[in-house]
TIMILUM-873208 format. One line per 5 residues: number of its first residue (from 1); for each residue x, y, z of N, C-alpha, C. Coordinates in pm, whole numbers, plus 32768, in hexadecimal, padded with zeros to 4 digits. Layout:
BEGIN
NUM	X/Y/Z/X/Y/Z/X/Y/Z | ...
END
This chain:
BEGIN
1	E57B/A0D8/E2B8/E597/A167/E2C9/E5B1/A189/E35C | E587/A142/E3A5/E555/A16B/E43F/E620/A123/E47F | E623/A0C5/E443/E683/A06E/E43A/E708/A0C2/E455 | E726/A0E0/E3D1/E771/A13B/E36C/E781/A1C2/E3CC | E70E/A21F/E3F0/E707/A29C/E471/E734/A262/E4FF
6	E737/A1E5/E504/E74C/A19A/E5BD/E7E8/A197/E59F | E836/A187/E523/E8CD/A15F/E523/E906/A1F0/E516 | E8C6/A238/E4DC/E8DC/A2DA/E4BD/E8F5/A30D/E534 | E898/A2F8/E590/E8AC/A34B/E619/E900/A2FF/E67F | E909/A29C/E639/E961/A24E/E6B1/EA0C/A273/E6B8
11	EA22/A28D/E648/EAB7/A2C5/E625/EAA8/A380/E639 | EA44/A3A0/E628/EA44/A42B/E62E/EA5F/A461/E6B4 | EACF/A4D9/E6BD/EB33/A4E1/E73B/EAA1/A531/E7CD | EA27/A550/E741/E9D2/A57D/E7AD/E966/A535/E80F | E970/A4BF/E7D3/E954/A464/E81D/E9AD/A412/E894
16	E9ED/A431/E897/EA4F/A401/E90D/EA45/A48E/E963 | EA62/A519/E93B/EA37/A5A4/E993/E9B5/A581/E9E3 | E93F/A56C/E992/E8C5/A58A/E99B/E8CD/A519/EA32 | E8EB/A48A/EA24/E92B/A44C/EAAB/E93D/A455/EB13 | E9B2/A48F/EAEA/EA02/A4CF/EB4C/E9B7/A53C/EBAF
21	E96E/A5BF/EB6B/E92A/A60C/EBA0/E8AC/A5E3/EBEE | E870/A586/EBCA/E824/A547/EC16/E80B/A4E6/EC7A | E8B6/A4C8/EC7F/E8CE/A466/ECFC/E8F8/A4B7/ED5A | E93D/A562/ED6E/E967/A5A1/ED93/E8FA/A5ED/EDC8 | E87D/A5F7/ED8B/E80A/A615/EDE4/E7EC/A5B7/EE65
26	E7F0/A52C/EE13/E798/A4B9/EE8F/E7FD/A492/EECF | E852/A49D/EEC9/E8CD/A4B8/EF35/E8B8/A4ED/EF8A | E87B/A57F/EF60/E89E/A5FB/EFF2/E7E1/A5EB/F017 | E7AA/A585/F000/E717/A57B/F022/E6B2/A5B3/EFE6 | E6A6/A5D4/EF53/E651/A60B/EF2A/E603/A59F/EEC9
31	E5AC/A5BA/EEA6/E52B/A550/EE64/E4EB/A5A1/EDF3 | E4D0/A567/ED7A/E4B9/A5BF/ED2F/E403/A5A5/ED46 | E3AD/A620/ED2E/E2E7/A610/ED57/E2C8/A66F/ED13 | E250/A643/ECF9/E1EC/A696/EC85/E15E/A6AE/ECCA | E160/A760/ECC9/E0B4/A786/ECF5/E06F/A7A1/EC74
36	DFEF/A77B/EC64/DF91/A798/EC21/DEF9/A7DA/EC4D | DF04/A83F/EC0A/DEA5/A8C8/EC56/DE6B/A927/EBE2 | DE07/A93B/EBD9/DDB9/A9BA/EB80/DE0E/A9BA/EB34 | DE1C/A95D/EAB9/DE70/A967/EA57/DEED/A94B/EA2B | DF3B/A973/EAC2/DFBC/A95A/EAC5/E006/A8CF/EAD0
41	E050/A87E/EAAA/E0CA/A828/EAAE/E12E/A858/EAE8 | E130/A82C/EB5F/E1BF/A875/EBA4/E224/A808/EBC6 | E2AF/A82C/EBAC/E300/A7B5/EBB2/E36D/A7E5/EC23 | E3A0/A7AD/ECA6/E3EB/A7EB/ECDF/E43C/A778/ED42 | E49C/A7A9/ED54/E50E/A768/EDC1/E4E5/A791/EE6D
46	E4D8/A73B/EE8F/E4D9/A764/EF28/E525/A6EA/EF97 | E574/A742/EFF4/E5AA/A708/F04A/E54D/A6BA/F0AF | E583/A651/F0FC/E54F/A631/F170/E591/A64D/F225 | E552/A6D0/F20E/E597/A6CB/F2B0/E539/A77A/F2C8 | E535/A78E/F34C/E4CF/A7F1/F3BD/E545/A882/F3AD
51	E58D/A860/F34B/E611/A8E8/F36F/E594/A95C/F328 | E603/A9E9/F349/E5CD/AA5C/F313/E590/AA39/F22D | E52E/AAAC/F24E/E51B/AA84/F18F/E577/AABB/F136 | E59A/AA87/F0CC/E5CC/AAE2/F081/E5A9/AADD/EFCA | E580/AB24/EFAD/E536/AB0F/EF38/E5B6/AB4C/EEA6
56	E5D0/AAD4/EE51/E633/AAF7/EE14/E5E7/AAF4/ED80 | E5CC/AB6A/ED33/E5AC/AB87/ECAE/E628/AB89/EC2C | E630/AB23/EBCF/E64B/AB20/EB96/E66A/AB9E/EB0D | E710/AB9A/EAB5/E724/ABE5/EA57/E6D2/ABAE/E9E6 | E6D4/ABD1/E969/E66D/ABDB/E909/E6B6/AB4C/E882
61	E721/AB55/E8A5/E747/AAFD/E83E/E74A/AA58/E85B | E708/AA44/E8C9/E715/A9B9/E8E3/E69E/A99B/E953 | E6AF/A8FA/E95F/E65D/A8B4/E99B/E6B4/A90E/EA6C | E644/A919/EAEA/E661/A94B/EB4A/E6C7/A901/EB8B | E6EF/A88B/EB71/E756/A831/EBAF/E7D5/A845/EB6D
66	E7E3/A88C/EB07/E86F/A8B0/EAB4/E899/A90E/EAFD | E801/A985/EB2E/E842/A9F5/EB33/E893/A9FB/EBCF | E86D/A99B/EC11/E884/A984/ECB3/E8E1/A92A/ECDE | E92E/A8CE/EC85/E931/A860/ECAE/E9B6/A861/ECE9 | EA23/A8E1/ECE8/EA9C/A8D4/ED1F/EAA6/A94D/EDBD
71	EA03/A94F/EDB8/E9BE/A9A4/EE54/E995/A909/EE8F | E95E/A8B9/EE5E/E913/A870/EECC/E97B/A821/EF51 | E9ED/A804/EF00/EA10/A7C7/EF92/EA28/A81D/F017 | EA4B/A8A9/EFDE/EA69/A910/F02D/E9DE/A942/F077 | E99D/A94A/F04C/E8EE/A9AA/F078/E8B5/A920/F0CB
76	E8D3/A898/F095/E865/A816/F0EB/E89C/A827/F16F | E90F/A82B/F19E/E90A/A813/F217/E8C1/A893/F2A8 | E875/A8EF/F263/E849/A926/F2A5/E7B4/A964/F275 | E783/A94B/F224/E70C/A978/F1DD/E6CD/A8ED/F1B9 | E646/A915/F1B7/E5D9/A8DD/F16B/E5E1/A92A/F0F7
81	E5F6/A8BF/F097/E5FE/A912/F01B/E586/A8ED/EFCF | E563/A94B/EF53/E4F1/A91F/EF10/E50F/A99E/EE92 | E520/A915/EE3C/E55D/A936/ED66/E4FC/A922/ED22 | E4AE/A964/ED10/E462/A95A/EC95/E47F/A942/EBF3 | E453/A912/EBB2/E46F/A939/EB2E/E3F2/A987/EAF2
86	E404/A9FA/EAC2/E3E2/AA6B/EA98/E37D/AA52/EA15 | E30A/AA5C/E9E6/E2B5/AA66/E98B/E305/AA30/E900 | E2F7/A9AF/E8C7/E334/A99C/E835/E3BC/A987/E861 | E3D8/A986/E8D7/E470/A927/E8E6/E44F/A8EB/E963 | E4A8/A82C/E912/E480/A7B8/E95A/E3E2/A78D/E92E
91	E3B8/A75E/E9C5/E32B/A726/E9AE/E2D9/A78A/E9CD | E2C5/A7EF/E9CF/E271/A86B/E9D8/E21E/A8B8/E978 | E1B2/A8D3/E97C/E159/A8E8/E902/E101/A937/E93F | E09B/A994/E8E5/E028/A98D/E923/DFA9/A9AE/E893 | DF24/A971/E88B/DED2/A9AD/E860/DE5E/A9E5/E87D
96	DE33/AA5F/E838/DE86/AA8D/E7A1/DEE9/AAAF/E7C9 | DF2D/AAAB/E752/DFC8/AAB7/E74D/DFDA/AB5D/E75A | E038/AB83/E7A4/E026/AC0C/E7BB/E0C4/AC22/E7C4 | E0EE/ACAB/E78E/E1AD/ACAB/E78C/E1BC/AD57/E821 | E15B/AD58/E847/E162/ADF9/E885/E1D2/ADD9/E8F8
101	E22C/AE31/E947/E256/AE43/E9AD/E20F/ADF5/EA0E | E18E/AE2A/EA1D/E117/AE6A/EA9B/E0F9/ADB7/EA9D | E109/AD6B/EA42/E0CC/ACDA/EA2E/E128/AC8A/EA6E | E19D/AC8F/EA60/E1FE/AC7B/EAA6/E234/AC7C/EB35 | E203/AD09/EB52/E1F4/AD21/EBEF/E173/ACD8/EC36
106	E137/ACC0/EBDD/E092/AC79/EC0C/E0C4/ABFF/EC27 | E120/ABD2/EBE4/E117/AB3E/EBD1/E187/AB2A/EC4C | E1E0/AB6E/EC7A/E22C/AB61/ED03/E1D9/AB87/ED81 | E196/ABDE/ED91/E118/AC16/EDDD/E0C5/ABA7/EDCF | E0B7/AB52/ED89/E064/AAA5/EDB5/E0B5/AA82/EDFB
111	E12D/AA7B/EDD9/E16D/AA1E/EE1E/E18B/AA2D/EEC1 | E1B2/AACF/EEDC/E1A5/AADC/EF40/E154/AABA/EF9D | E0CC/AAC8/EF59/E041/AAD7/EFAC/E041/AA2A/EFBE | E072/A9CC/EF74/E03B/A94F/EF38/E084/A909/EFE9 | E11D/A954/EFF0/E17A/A90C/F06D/E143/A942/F0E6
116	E0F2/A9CA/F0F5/E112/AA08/F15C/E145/AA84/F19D | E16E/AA85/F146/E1FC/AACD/F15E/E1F0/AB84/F1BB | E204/AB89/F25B/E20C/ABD8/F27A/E247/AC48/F28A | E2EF/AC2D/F25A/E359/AC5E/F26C/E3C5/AC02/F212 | E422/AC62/F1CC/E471/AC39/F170/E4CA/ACA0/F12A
121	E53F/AC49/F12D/E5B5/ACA8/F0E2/E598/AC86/F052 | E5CF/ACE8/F006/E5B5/ACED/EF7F/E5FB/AD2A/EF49 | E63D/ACBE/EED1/E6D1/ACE9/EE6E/E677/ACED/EDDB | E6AE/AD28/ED8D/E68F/AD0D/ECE6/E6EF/AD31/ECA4 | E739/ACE9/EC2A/E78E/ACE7/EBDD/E774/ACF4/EB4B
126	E782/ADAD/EB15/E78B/ADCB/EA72/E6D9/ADCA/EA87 | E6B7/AD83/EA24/E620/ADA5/EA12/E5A4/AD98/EAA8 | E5F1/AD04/EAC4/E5C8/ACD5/EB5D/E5BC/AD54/EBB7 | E61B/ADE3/EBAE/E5F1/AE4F/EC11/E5B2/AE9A/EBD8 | E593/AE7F/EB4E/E4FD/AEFB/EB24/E499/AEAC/EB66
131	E46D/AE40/EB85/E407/ADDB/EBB3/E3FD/ADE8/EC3C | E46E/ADD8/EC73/E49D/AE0D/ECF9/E468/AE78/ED45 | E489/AEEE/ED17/E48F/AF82/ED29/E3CD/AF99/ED43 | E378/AF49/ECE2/E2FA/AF4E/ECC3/E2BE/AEF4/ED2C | E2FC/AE80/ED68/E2CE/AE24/EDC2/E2DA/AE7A/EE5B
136	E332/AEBE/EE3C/E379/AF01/EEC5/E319/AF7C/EED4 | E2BC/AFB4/EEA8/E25A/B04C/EE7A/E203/AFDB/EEA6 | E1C0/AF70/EEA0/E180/AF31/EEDE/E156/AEEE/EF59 | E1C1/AEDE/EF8B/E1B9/AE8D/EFEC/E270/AEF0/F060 | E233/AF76/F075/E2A4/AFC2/F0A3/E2A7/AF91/F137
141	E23C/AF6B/F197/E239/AF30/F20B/E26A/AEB9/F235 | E280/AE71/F1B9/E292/ADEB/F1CE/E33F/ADDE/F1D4 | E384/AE1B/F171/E408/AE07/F13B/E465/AE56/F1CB | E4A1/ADFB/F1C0/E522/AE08/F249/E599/AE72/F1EB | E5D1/AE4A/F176/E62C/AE80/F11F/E618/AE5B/F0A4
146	E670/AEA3/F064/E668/AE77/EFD0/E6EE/AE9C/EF8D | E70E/AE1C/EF2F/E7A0/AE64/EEF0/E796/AE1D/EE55 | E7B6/AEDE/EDEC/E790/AE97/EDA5/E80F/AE9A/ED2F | E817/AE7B/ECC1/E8AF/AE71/EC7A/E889/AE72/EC1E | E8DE/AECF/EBBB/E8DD/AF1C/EB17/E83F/AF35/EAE2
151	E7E3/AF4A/EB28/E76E/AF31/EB08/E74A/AFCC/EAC4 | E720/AF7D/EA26/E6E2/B027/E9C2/E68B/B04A/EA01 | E64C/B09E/EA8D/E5B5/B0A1/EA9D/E596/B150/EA84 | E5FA/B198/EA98/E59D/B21F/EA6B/E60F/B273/EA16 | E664/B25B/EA1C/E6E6/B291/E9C0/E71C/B25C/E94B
156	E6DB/B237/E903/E707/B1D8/E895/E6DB/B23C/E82D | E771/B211/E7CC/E766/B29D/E74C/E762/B22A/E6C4 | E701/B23E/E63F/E70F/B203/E5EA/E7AD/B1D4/E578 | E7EB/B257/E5BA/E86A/B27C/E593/E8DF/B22B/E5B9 | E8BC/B1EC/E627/E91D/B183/E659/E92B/B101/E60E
161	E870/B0D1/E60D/E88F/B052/E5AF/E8A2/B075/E53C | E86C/B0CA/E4FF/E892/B110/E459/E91A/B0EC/E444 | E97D/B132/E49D/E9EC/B137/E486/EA32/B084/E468 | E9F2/B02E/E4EB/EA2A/AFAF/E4D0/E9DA/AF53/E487 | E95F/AF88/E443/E932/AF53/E3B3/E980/AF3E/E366
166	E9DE/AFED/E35D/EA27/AFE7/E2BF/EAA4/AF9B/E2AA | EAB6/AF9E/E35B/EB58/AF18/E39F/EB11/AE87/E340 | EAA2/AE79/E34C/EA75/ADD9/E362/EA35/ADCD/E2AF | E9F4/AE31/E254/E9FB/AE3D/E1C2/E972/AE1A/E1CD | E907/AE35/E237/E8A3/AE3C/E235/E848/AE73/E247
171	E7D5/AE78/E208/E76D/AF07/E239/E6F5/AF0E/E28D | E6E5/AEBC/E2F3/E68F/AEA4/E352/E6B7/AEB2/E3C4 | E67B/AEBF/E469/E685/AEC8/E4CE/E686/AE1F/E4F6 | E5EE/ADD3/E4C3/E5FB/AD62/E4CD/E641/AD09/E48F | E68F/AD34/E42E/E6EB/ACAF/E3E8/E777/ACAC/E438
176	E759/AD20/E471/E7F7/AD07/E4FB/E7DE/ACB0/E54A | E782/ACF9/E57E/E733/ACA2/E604/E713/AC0C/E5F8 | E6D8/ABF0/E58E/E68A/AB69/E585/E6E2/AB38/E4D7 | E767/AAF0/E4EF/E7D2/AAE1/E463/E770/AA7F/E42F | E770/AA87/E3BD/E766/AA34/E340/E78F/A9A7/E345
181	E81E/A9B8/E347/E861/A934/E349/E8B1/A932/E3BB | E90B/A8A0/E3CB/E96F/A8BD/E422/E9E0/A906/E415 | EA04/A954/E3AF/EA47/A9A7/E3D5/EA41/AA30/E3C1 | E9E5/AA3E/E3C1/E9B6/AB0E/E402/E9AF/AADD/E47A | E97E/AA39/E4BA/E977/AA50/E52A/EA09/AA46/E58C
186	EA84/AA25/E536/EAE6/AA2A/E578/EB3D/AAA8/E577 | EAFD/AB0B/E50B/EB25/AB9B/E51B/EAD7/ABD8/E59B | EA58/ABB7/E581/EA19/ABF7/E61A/EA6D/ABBA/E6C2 | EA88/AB6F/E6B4/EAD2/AB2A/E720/EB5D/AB96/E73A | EB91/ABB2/E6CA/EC06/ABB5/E6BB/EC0A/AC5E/E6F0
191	EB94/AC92/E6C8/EB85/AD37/E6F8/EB2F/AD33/E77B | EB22/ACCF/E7BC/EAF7/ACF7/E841/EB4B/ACD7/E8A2 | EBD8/ACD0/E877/EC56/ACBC/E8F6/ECB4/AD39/E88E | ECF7/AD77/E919/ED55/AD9C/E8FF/EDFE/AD87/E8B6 | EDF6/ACDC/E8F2/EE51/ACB4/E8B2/EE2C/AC29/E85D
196	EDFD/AC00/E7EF/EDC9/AB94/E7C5/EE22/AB1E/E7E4 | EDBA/AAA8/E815/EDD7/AA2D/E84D/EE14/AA05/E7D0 | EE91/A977/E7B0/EEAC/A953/E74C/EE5A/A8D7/E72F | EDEA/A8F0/E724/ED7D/A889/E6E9/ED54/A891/E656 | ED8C/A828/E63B/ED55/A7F9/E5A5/ECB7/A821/E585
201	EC98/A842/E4F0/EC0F/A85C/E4A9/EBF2/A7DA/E4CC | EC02/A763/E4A5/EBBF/A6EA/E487/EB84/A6B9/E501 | EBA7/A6EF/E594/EB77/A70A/E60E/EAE7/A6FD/E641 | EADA/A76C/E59E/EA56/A7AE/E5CB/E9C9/A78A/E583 | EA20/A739/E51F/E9BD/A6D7/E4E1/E94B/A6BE/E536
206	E972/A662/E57D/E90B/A622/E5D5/E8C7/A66E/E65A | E8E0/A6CC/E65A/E8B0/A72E/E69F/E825/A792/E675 | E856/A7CA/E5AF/E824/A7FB/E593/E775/A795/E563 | E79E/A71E/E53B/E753/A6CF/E525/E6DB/A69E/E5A4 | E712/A6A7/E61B/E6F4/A68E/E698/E66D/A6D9/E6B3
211	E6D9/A760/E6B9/E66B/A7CF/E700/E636/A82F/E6B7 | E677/A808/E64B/E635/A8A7/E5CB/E5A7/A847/E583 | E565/A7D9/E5A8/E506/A7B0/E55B/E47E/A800/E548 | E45B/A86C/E586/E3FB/A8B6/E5A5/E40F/A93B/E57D | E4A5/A947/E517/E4C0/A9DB/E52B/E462/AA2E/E4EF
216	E3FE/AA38/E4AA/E372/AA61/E498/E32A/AAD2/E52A | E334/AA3E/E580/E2FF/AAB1/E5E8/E348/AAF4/E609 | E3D2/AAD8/E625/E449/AB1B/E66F/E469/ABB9/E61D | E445/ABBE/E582/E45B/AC03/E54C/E3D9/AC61/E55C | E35D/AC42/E55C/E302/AC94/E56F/E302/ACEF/E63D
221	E380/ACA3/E68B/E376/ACDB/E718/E3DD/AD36/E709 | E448/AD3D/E694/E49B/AD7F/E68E/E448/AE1C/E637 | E3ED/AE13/E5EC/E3D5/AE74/E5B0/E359/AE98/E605 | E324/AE4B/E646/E2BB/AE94/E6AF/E2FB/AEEE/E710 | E387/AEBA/E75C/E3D0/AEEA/E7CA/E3D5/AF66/E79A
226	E425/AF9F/E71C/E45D/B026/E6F7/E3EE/B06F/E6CF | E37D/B060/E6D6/E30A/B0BF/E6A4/E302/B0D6/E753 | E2E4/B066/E7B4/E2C0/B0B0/E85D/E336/B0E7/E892 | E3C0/B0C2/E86F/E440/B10C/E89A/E42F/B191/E8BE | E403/B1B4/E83F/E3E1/B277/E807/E390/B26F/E88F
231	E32A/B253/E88E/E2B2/B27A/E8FE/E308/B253/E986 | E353/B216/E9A3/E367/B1E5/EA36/E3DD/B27A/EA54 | E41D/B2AA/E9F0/E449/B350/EA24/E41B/B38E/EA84 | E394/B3AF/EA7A/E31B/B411/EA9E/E309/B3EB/EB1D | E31A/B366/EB3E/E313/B330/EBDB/E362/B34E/EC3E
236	E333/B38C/EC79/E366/B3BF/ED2E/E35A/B333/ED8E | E3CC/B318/EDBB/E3CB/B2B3/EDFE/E401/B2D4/EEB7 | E3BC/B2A5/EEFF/E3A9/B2EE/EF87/E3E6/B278/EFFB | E450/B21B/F023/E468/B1E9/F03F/E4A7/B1B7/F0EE | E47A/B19B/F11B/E4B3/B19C/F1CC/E4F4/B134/F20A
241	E511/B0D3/F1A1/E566/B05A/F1CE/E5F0/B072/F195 | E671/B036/F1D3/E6EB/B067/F196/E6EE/B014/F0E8 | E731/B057/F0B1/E739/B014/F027/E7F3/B01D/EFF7 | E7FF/AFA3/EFB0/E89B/AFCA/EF89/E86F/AFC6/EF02 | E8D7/B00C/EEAF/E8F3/B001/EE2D/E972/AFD0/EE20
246	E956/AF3E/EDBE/EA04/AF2A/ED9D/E9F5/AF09/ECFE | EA94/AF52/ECD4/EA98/AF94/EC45/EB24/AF56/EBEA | EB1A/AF1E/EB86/EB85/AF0A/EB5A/EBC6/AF70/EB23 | EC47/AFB9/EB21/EC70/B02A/EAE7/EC54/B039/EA71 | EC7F/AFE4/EA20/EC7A/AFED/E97A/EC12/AFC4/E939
251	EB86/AFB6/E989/EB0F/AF84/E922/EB09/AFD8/E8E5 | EAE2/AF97/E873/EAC2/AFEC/E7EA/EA22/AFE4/E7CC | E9F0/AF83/E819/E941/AF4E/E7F0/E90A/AFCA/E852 | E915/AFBD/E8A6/E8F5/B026/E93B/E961/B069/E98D | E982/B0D9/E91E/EA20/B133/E966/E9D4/B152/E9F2
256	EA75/B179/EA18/EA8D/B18F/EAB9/EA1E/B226/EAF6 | EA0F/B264/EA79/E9F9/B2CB/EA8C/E93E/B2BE/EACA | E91C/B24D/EA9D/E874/B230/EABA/E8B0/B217/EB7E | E8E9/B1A8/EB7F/E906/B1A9/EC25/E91A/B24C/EC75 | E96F/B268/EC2C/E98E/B2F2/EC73/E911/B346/EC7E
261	E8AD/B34F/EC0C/E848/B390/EC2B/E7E8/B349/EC73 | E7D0/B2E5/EC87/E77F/B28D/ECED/E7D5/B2BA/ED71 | E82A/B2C8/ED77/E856/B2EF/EDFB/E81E/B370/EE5D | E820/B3B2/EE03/E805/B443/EDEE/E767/B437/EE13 | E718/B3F8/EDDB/E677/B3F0/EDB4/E64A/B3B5/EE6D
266	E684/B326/EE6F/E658/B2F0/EF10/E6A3/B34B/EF88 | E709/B3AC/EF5A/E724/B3D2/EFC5/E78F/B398/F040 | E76B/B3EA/F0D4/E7E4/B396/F13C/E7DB/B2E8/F16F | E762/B2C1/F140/E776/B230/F15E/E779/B1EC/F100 | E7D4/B20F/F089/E804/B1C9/F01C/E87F/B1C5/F042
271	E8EA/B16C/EFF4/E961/B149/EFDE/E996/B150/EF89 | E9E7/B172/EF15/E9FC/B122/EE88/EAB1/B105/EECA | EABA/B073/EE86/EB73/B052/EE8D/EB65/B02C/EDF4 | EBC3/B074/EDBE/EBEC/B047/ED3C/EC55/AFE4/ED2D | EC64/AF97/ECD3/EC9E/AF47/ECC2/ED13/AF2C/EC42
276	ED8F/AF4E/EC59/EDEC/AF67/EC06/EDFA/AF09/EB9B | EE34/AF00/EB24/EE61/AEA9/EB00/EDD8/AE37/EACE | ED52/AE57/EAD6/ECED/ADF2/EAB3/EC7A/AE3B/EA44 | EC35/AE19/EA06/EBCC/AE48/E9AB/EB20/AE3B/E9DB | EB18/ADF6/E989/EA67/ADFC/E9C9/EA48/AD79/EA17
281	EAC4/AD23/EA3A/EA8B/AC88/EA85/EB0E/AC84/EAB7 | EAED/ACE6/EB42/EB75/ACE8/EBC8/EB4E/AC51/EC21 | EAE9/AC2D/EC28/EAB1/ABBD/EC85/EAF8/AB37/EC24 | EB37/AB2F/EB8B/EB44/AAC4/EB3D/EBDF/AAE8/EB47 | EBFE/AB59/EB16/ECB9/AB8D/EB10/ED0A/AB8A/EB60
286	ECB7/AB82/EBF4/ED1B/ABA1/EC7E/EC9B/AB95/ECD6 | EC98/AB10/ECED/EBFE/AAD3/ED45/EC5C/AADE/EDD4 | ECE8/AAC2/EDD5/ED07/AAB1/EE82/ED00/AB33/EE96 | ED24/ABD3/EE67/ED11/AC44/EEAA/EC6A/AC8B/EEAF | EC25/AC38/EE39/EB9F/AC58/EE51/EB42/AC50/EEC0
291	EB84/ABB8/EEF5/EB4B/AB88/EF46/EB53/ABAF/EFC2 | EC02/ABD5/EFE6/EBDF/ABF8/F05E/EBAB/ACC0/F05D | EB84/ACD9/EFFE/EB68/AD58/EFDC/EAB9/AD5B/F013 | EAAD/ACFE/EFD2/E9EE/ACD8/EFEC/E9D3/AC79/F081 | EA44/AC59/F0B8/EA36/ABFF/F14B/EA35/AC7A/F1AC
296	EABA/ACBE/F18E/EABC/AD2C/F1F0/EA40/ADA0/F217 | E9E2/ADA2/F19C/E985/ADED/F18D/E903/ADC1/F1D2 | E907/AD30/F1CE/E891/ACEF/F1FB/E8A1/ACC3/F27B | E928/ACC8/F2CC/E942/AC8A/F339/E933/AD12/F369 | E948/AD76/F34F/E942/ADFB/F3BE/E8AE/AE4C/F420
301	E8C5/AE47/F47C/E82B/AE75/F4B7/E7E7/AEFC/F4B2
END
């Protein structure tokens, strides 16, 4: 059986990705390390070199090295970087098993505390900036900047995913989020770009098999998230470091209209640049204008 699964993945096109993405880390110097602390399993990427920090939080549908991996060559040559993988994705766990926001931010708040960390830029991507936004209310002295992208954190209407439930012929929040098989998960792919990549379903086979083995928990962080969503409204957020917002025009998961009101909310040392022509994964659709979108931001004094 074990046999039979070793020839399976060996032809499977996500095993040659999965590769690829990980030679493209230890390339640009990163090492994959695990802290263990009051419960937590923490799994994370970190560079080797004395440059500035930069703490990169992962989107919700994948392992933190998917969500980064066409930033790293661009961000290594001037940052200490440090990727976590996020509670129930990758090697990350903690018990008891807990699905809250607040557990989440705990479990990066180890990590911080675990490196050091005095000072640090800070990005989060889609769910990664509800996690973000909460790390950043914590530790407001510490953070140099922050930039964060399509992230649902206080503007999110049930009405949005409703609407692309009835696109997708399903009746859950989490059966979007966390597909079934591989191919809801290649419809979800397919609605987080503006213009869909011409990638085959059978793609995603080995993808969905990969990283959906846990979707249990993934599905219980998706229905925990939208019960604290509601509550994270109510939050006044008071901020003194510059922050950018960058937005894909046409998301449909996290419309433009949540950026625009985050704009509005942080005030004159926010930014938002929208981004034409992209959906909810501008950093995956158009990584060369992202990048220098997020360089220019981090290189400025």
């Amino acid at each position: 059986m074990k046999i039979s699964r070793a020839i399976t993945e060996l032809f499977s096109p996500f095993f040659y990705f999965n590769h690829y993405v990980n030679f493209i880390f230890k390339w640009h110097g990163l090492t994959l390390k695990t802290v263990k602390k009051d419960g937590f399993i923490i799994e994370y990427w970190e560079s080797k070199n004395n440059k500035p920090n930069l703490l990169l939080l992962q989107a919700f549908a994948a392992e933190s090295k998917y969500s980064w991996h066409k930033q790293i060559g661009s961000l290594a040559k001037k940052h200490h970087l440090i990727i976590p993988n996020l509670i129930y994705f990758g090697g990350s766990t903690m018990e008891p098993k807990s699905y809250a926001i607040a557990d989440q931010v705990k479990a990066v708040q180890l990590l911080v505390d675990h490196l050091q960390l005095t000072s640090f830029a800070l990005s989060g991507s889609s769910y990664g900036g509800v996690i973000a936004i909460g790390l950043a209310n914590q530790n407001k002295e510490k953070i140099e900047k922050m930039i964060l992208t399509n992230g649902p954190i206080k503007y999110d209407s049930e009405e949005d995913i409703n609407a692309i439930l009835v696109d997708f012929g399903l009746t859950e929040k989490a059966q979007l989020l966390v597909p079934e098989n591989y191919q809801q998960l290649h419809k979800l792919f397919g609605i987080s770009y503006h213009k869909k990549p011409p990638v085959p379903a059978f793609f995603f086979k080995g993808i969905h098999r990969n990283l959906y083995a846990n979707g249990a928990d993934k599905r219980k962080l998706v229905a925990k998230s939208s019960e604290e969503l509601a509550l994270l409204r109510g939050i006044e957020y008071d901020f003194n470091f510059p922050i950018l917002l960058i937005w894909g025009e046409e998301d449909r998961l996290a419309p433009l209209r949540i950026g625009k009101a985050l704009k509005a909310d942080f005030g004159a040392n926010a930014n938002l640049v929208i981004m034409p022509k992209t959906a909810h994964m501008p950093n995956f659709e158009k990584p060369r204008a992202y990048n220098r979108i997020m360089n220019a931001f981090l290189d400025e004094d």
